[in-house]
Residue frames as a rotation matrix with the C-alpha (Angstrom) as fourth column:
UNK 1
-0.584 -0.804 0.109 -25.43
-0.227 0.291 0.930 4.06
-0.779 0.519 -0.352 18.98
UNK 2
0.594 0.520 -0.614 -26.69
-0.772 0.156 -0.616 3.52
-0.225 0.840 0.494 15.01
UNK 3
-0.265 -0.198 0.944 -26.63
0.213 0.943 0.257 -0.02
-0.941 0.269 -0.208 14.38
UNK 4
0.139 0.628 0.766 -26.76
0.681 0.501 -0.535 -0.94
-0.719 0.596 -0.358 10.85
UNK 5
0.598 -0.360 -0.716 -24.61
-0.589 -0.804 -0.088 2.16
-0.544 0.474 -0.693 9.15
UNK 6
0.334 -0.240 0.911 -23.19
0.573 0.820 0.005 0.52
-0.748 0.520 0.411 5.73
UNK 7
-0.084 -0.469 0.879 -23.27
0.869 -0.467 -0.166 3.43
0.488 0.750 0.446 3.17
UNK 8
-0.934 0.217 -0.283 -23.69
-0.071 -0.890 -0.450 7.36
-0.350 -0.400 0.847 3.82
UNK 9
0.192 0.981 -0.036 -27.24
0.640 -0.153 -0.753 8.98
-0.744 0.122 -0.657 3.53
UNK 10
0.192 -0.232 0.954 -27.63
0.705 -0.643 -0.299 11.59
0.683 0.730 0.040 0.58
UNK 11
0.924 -0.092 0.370 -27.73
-0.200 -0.944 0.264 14.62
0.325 -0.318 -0.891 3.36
UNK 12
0.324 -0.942 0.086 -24.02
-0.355 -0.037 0.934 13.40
-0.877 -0.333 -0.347 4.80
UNK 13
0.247 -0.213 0.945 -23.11
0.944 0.275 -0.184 12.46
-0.220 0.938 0.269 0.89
UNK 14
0.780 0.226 0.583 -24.18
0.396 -0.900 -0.181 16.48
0.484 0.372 -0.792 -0.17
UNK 15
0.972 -0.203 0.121 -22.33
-0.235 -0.886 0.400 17.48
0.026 -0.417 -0.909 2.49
UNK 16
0.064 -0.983 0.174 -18.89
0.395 0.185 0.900 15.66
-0.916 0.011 0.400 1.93
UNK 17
-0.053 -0.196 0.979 -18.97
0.997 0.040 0.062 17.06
-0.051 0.980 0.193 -1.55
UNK 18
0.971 0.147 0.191 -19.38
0.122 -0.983 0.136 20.49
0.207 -0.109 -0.972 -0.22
UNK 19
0.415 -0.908 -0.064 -15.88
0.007 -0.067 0.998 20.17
-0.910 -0.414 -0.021 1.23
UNK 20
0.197 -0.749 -0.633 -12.65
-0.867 -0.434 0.244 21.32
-0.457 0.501 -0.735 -0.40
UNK 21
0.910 -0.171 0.378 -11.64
0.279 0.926 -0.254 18.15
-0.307 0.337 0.890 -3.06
UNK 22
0.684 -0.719 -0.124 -7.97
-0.324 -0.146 -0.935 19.16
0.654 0.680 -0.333 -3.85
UNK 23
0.170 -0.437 0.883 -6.51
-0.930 -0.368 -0.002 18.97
0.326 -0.821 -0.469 -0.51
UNK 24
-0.531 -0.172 -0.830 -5.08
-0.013 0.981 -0.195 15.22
0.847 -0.093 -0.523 0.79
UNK 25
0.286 0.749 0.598 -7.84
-0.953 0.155 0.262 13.59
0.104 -0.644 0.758 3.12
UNK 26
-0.863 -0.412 -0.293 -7.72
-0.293 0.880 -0.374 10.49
0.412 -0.237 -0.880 5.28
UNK 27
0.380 0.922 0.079 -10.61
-0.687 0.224 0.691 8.56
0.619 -0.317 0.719 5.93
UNK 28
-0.754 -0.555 0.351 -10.85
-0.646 0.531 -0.548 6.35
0.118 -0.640 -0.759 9.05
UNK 29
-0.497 0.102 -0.862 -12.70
-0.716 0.513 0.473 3.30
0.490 0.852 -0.182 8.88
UNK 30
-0.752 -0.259 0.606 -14.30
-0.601 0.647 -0.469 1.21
-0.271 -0.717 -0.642 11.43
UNK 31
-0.123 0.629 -0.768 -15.64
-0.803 0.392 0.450 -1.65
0.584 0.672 0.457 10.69
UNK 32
-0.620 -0.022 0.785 -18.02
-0.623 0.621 -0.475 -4.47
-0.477 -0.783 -0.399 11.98
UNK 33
-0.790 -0.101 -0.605 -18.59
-0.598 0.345 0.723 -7.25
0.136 0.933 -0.333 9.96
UNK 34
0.543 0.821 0.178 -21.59
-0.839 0.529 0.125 -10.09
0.008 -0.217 0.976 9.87
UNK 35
0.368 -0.243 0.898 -21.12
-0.315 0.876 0.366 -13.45
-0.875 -0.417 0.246 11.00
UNK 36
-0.269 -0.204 0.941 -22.06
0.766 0.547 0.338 -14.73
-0.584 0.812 0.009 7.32
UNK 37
-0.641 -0.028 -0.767 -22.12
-0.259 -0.933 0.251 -12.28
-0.722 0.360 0.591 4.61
UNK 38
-0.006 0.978 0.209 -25.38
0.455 0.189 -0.870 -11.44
-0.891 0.090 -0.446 2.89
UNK 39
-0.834 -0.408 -0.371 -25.15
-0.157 -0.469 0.869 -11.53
-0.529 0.783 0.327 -0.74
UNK 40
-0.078 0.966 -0.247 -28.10
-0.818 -0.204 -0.539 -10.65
-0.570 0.159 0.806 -2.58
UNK 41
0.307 0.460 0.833 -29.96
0.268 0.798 -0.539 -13.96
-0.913 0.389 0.122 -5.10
UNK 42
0.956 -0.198 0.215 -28.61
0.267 0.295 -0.917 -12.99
0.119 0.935 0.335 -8.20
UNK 43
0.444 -0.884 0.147 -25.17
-0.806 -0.323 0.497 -12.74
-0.392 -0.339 -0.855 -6.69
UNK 44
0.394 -0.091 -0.914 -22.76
-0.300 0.928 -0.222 -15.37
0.869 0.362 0.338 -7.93
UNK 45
-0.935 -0.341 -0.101 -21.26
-0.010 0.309 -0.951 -15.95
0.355 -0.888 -0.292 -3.80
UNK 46
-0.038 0.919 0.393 -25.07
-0.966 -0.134 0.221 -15.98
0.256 -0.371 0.893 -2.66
UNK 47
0.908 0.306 -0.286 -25.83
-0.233 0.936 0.264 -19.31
0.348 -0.173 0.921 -0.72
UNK 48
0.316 -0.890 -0.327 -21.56
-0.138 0.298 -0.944 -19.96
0.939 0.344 -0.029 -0.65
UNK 49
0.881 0.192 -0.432 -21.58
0.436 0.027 0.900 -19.51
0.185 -0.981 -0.060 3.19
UNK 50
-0.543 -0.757 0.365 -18.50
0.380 -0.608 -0.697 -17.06
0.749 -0.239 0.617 2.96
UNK 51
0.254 0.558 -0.790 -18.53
0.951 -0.293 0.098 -15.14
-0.177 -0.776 -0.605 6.31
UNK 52
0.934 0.144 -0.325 -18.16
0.177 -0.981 0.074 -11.37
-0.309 -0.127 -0.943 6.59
UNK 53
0.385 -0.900 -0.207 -14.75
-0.178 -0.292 0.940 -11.56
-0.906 -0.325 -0.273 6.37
UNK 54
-0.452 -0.185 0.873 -14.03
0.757 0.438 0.485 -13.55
-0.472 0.880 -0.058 3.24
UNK 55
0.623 0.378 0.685 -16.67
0.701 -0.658 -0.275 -10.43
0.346 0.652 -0.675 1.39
UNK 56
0.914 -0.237 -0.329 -14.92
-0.179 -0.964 0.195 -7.53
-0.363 -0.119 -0.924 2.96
UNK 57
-0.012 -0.985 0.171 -11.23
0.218 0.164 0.962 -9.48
-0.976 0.049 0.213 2.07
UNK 58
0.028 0.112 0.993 -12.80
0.956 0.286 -0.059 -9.92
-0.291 0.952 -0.099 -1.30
UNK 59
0.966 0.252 0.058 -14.00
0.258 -0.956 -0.137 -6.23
0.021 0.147 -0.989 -1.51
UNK 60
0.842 -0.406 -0.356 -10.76
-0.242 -0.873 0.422 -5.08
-0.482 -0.269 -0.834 -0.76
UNK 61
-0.273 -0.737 0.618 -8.71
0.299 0.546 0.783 -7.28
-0.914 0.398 0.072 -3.24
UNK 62
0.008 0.131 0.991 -10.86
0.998 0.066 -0.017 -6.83
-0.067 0.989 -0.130 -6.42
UNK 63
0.928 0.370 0.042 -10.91
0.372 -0.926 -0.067 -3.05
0.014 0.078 -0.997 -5.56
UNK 64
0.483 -0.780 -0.398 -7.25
0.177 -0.358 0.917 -2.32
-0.857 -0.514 -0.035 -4.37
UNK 65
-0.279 -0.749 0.601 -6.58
0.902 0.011 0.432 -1.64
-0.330 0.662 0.673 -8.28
UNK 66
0.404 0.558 0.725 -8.91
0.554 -0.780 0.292 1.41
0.728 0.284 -0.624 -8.67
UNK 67
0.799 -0.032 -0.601 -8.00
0.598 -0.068 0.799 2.37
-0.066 -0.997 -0.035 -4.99
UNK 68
-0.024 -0.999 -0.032 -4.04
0.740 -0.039 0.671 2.56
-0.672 -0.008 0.741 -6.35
UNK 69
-0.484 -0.407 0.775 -4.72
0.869 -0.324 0.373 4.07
0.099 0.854 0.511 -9.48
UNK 70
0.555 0.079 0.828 -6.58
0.228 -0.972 -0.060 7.15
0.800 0.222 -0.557 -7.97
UNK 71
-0.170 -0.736 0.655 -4.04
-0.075 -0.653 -0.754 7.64
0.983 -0.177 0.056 -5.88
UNK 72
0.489 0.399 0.776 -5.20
-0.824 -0.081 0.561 6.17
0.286 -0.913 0.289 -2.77
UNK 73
-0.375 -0.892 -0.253 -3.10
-0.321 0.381 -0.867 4.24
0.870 -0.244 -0.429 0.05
UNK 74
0.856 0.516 0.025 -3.72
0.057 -0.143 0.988 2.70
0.514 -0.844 -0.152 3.34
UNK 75
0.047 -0.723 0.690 -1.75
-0.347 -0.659 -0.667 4.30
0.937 -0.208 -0.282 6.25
UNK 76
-0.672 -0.408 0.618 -2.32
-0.740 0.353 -0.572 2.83
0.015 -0.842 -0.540 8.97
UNK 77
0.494 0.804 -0.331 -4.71
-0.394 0.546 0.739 -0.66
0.775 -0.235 0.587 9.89
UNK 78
-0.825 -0.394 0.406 -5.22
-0.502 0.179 -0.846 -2.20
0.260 -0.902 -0.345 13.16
UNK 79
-0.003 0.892 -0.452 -7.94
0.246 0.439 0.864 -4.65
0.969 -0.109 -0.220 14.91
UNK 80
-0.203 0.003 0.979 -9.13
-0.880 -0.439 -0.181 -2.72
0.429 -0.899 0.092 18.18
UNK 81
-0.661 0.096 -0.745 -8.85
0.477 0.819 -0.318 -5.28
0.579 -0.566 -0.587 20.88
UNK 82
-0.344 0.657 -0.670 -10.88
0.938 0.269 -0.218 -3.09
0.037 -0.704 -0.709 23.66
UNK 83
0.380 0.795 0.472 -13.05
0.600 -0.601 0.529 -0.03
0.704 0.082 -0.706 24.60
UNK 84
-0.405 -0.505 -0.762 -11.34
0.897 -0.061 -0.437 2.18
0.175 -0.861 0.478 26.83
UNK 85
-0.874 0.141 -0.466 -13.60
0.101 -0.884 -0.457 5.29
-0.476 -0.447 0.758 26.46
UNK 86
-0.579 0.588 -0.565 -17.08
-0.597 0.166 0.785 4.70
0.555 0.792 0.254 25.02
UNK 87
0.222 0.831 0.510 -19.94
-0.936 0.327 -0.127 2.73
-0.272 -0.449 0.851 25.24
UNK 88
-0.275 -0.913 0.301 -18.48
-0.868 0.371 0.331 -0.99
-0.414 -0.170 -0.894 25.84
UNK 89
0.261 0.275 0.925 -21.15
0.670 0.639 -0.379 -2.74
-0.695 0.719 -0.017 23.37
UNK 90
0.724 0.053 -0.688 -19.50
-0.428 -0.747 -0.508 -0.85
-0.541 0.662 -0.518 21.14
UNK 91
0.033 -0.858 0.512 -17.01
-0.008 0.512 0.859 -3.22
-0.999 -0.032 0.010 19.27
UNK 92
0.465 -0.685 -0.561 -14.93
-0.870 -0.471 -0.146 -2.87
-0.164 0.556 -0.815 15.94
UNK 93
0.811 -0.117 0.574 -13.61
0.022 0.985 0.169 -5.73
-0.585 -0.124 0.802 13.97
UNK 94
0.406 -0.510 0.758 -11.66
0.913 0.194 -0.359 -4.01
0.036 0.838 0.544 11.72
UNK 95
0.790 0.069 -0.609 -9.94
0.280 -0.925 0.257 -0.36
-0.546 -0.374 -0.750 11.95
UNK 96
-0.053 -0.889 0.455 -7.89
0.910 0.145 0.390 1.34
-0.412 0.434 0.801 9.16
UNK 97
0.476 0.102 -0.873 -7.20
-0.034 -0.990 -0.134 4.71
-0.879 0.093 -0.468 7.89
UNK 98
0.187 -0.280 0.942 -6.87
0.975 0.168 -0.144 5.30
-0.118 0.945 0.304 3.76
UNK 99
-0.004 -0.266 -0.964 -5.57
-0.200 -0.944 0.262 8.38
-0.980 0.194 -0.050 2.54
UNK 100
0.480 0.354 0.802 -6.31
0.865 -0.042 -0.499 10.08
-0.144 0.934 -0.327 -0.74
UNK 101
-0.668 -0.740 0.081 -4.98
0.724 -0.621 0.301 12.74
-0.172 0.259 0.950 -2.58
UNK 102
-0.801 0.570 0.183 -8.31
-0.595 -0.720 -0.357 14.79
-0.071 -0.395 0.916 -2.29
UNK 103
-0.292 0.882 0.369 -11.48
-0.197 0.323 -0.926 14.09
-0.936 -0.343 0.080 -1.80
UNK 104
0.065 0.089 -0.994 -11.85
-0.993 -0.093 -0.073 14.34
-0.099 0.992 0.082 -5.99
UNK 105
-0.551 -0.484 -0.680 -10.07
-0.650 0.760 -0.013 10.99
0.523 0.435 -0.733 -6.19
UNK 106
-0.785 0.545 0.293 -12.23
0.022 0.498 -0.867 9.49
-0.619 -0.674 -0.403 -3.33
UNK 107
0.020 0.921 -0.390 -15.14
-0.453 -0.340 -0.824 10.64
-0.891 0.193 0.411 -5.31
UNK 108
-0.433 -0.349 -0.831 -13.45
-0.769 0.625 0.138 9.08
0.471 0.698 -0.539 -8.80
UNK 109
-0.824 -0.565 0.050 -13.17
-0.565 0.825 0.002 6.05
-0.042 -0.026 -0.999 -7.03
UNK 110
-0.663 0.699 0.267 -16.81
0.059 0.404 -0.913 5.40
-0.746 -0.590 -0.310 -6.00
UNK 111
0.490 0.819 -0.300 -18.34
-0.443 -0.062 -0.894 6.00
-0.751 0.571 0.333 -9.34
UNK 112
-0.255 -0.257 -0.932 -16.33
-0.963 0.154 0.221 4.09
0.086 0.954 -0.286 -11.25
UNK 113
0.355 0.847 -0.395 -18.36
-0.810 0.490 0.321 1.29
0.466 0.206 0.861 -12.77
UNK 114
0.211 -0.135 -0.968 -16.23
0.203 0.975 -0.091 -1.67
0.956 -0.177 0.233 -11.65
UNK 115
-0.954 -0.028 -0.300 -15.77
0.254 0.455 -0.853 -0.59
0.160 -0.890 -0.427 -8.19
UNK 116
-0.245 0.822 0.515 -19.30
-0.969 -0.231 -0.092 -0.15
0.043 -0.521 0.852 -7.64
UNK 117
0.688 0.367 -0.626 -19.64
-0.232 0.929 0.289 -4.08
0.687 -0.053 0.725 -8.59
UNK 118
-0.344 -0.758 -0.555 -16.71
-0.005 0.592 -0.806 -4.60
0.939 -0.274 -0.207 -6.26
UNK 119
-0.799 0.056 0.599 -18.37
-0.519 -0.568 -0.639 -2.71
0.304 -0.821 0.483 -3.54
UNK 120
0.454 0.827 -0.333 -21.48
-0.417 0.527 0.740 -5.58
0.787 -0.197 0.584 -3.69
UNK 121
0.372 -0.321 -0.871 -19.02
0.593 0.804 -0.043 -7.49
0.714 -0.501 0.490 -1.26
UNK 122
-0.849 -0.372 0.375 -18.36
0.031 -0.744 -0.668 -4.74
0.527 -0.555 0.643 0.75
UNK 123
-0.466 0.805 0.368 -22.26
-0.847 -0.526 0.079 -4.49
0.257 -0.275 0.927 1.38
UNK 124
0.623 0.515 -0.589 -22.83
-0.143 0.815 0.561 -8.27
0.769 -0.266 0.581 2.11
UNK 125
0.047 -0.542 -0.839 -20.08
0.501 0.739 -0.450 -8.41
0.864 -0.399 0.306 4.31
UNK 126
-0.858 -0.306 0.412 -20.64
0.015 -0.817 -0.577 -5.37
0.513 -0.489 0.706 6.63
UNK 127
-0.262 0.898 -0.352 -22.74
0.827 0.397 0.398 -4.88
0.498 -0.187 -0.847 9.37
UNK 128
0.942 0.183 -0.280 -22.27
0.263 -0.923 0.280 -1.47
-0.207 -0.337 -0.918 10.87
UNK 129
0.299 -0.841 0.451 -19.59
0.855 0.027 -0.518 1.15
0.423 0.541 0.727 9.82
UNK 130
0.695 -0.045 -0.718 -18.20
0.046 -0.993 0.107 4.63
-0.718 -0.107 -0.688 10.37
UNK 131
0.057 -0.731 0.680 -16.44
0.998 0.043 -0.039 6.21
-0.001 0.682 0.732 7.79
UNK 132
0.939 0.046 -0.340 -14.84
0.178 -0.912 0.370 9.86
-0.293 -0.408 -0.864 8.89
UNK 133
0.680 -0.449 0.580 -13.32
0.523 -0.258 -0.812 12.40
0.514 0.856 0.060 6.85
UNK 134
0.552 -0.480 -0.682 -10.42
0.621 -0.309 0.720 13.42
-0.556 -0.821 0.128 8.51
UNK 135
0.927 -0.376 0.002 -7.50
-0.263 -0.652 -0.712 16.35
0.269 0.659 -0.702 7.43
UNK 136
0.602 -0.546 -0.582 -4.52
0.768 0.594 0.238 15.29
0.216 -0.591 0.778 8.04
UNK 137
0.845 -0.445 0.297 -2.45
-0.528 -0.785 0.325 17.45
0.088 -0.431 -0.898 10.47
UNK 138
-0.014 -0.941 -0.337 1.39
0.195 0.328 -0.924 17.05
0.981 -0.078 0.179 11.23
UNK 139
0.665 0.174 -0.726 1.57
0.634 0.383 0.672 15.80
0.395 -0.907 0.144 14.81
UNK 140
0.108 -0.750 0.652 3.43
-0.452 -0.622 -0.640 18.43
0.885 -0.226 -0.406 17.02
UNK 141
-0.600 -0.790 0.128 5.00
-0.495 0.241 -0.835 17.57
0.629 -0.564 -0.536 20.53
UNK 142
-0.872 0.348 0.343 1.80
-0.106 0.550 -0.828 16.82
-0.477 -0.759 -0.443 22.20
UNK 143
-0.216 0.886 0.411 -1.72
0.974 0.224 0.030 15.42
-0.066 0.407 -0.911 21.85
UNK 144
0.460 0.667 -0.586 -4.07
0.649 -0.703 -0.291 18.10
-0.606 -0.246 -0.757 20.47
UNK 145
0.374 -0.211 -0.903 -1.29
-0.139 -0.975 0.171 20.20
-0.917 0.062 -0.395 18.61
């Protein structure tokens, strides 16, 4: 397991930007948060003892206008309660799946200047992530189809 995943690297960056951007994508999320969230010294929440949670809530309030306005939603969110297949130090405080109208608008969102300052509270409040690009398929009668 990689402990300690927060942003992408440039070689998985390059390669989500190789992919089709017109096409609606759903990212799934999993998140695991620090106790107390680590905001750099010239933060103004630095020292404030906010815990992980309180930055990632923040992060996702001061952002959820940029989020809307390129056209991004969340579809589904859930806290996983246990491991049933996996490695069982493997645990997930959060778990939520956004959907975008392509990868373009995902790509909007992350360079625009104010959510990159929103995203400081995203990065004090996380301790390990996954974030996987998914297509979304229309579910047929069973798993798999």
């Amino acid at each position: 397991m990689i402990l300690g995943s927060v942003n992408p690297d440039r070689v998985q960056f390059d390669a989500f930007k190789t992919l089709p951007r017109d096409a609606p994508i759903h990212m799934l999320n999993l998140i695991r948060l620090k106790v107390l969230a680590a905001y750099p010294a010239d933060h103004p929440n630095h020292g404030k003892g906010l815990s992980g949670l309180d930055a990632y809530r923040a992060y996702g309030r001061d952002s959820a206008a940029i989020f809307a306005r390129v056209g991004g939603k969340q579809v589904w969110a859930g806290r996983p309660d246990a491991v049933l297949t996996g490695p069982t130090d493997e645990h997930w405080d959060l778990a939520f799946i956004a959907e975008y109208p392509g990868a373009g608008a995902f790509l909007t969102m992350i360079t625009d200047p104010a959510y990159r300052e929103h995203v400081k509270h995203r990065t004090a409040a996380v301790h390990d992530s996954r974030l996987i690009r998914m297509a979304p398929l229309t579910p047929g009668e069973g798993f798999g189809e």
